[in-house]
N, C-alpha and C positions, 0 to 999 in steps of 0.2 A: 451058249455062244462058243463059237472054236475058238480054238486056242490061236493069241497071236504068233505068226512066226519068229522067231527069234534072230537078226541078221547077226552071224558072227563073224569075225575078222581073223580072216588066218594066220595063222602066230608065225613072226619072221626071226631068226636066230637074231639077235644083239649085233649090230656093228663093231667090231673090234674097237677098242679103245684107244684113241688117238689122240693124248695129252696135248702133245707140240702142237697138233693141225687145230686144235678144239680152242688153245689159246691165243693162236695165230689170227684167228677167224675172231673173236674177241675184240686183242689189244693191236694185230698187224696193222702194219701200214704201207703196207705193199701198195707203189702205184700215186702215191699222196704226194704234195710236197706241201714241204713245209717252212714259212718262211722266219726266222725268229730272230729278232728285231732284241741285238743285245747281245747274241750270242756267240762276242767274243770274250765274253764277263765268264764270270768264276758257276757262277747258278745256272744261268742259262743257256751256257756251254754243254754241261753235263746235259739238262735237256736234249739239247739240239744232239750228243752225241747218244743219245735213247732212243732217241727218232728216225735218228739211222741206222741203228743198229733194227727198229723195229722193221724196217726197210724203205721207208722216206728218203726221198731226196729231200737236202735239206739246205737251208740258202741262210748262211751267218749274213747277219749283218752289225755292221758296228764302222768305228772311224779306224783303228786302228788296223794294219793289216799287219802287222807282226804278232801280234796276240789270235787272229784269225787264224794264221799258219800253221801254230802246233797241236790248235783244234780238229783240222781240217787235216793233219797230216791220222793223228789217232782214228778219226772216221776211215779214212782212204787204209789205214791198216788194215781195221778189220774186216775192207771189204765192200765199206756204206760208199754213199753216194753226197756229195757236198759239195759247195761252193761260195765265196766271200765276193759281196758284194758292199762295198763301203758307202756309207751313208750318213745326212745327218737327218735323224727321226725326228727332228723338231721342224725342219723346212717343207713345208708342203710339196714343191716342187721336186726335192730330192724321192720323195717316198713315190710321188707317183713315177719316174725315171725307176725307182726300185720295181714296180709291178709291172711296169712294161718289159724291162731285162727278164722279169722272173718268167712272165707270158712268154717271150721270145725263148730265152732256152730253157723252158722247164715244159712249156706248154699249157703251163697250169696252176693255181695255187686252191688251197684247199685248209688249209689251217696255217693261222696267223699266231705269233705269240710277243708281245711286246713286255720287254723285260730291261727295257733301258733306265738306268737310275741310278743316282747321285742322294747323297745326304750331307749334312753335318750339325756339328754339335753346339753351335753358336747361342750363348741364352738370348732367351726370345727378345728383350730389349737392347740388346745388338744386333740382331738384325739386318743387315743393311738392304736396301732393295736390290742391288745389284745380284747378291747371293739367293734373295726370295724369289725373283725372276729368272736366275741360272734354276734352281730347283725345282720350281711350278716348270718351266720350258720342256727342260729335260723326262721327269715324272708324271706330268701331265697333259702337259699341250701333247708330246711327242704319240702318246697314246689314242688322244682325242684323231689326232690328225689321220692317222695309222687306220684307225677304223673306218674314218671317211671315207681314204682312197680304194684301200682293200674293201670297206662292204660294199660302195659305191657297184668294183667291180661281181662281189658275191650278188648283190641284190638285179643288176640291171642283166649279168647274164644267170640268174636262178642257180646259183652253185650252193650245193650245200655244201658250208664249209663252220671249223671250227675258231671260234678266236679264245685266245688264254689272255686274259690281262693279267700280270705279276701286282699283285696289291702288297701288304702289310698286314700285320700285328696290330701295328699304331694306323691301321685307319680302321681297325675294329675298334681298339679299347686306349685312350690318353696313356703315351710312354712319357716319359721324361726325357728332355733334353733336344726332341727331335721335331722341334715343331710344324717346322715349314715342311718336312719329308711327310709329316704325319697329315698335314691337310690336303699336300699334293696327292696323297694315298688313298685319303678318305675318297674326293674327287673319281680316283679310278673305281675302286668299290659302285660308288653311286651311276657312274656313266656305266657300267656294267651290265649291271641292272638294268637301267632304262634298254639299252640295248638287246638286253636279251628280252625283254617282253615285247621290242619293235619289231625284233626280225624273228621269234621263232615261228609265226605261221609260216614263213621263205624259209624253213629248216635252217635258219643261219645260227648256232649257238653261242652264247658268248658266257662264258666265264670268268671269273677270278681265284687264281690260285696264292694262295697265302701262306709264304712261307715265315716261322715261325723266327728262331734266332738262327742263322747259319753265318760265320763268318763270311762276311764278301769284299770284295774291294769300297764301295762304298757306305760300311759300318765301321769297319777299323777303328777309325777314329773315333770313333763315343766307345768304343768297347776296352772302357779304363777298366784296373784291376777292382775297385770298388762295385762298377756296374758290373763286370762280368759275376761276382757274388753274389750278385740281388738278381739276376737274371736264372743262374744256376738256384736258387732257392727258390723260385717261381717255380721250375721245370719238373714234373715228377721225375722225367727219365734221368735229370743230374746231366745233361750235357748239350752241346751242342750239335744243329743235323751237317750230317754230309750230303755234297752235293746231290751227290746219284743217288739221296732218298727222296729228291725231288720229282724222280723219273715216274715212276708209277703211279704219280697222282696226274702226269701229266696226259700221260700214254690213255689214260681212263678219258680223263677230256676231247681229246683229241680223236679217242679210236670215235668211225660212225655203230660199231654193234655193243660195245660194251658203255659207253657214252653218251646215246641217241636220245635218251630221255632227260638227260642234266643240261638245263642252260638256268641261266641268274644266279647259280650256285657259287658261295665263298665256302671255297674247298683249303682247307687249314691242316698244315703238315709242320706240326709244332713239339711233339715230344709232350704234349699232353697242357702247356703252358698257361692256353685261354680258361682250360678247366679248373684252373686254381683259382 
């Protein structure tokens, strides 16, 4: 029998090495915007200023606009692109007024991040409903809601877009002290989930990112000096995260090429804390 031919492939020198273009093309978000719901807060600020730095337009929302302002002045330093749209994330009406503005002058949205949230230390049989319905509102409805309006829009016009839900600690594993934060958390965890196995055949991903201990405005208050010892003895790393170590779990979520395959995932940035 002859021998078969062999096709070979003519050998092309290596493309020169292009670290910046190669990460760009990765974590970039050139083009994107991004809407994050919170991010006039301490966590989800640092986010939102990741986002624009990675090149996103990026749209704060929260009530305050004075706390928006010196967010949104750090973004416009370096260059990024941003704007505060005030809202209340628990009113349905509001959120959908938030994606018509965000349609009108953005043209577009594309990744959602709901990061709004409240706690406190109240023991569990004081309680009063007033404070379990301010925390479920806030923590949970505000989320549920969020997904409606926004995937409403991803699902009926086909946009592949990303959603970040901000979970907890304590809605993976019983903390102390935090009860009503800790159910309202659970809740986002589990609506996640269901979410992301509804929409990922519609490329729509949904996540939850889980941060660990990080000082924010709405921990303060339980973080007495007794807790903060039993927390730091939990932690192998011995300390607590900063904001901007939030960025790069987010950036992963959100990018479509480094990202594209993760949705239902509880992505945990805790200094090692669940594994004790």
């Amino acid at each position: 029998r002859p021998a078969t031919a062999r096709h070979t492939v003519p050998s092309r020198p290596p493309s020169p090495m292009n670290p910046e273009a190669y990460l760009n093309n990765l974590f970039g978000l050139t083009g994107r915007v991004a809407v994050v719901i919170g991010g006039t807060g301490e966590l989800c600020g640092a986010i939102a200023e990741g986002y624009a730095m990675a090149g996103a337009e990026v749209v704060l929302v929260g009530r305050d606009a004075a706390k928006a302002e010196k967010r949104l002045e750090n973004i416009h330093a370096a260059g990024g692109k941003a704007y505060f749209v005030p809202a209340d994330a628990g009113r349905k009406a509001d959120l959908q007024i938030l994606l018509d503005q965000v349609l009108e002058r953005s043209g577009g949205c594309q990744i959602l991040v709901n990061g709004a949230g409240v706690n406190s230390p109240t023991p569990f049989l004081d309680i009063p409903e007033e404070e379990y319905d301010r925390i479920m509102n806030i923590n949970t409805k505000a989320v549920f809601l969020a997904c409606q309006v926004f995937g409403k829009h991803f699902v009926e016009n086909k946009v592949p877009a990303s959603i970040i839900n901000l979970g907890s600690m304590s809605g993976l594993i019983p903390l102390s002290r935090v009860f009503t934060y800790s159910m309202s958390k659970g809740a986002v965890h589990n609506l996640s989930k269901n979410l992301a196995r509804e929409w990922a055949p519609l490329g729509i991903r949904v996540n939850t990112l889980v941060p660990g201990f990080f000082p924010a405005e709405q921990n303060k208050k339980v973080l007495t000096p007794d807790r903060v010892s039993k927390i730091m003895g939990h932690t192998p790393m011995k300390r607590f995260g900063e904001a901007r170590e939030l960025i790069g779990a987010t950036l992963l979520l959100a990018s479509d090429a480094a990202g594209s395959f993760i949705t239902g995932e509880e992505l945990v940035v805790d200094g090692g804390y669940h594994a004790m």
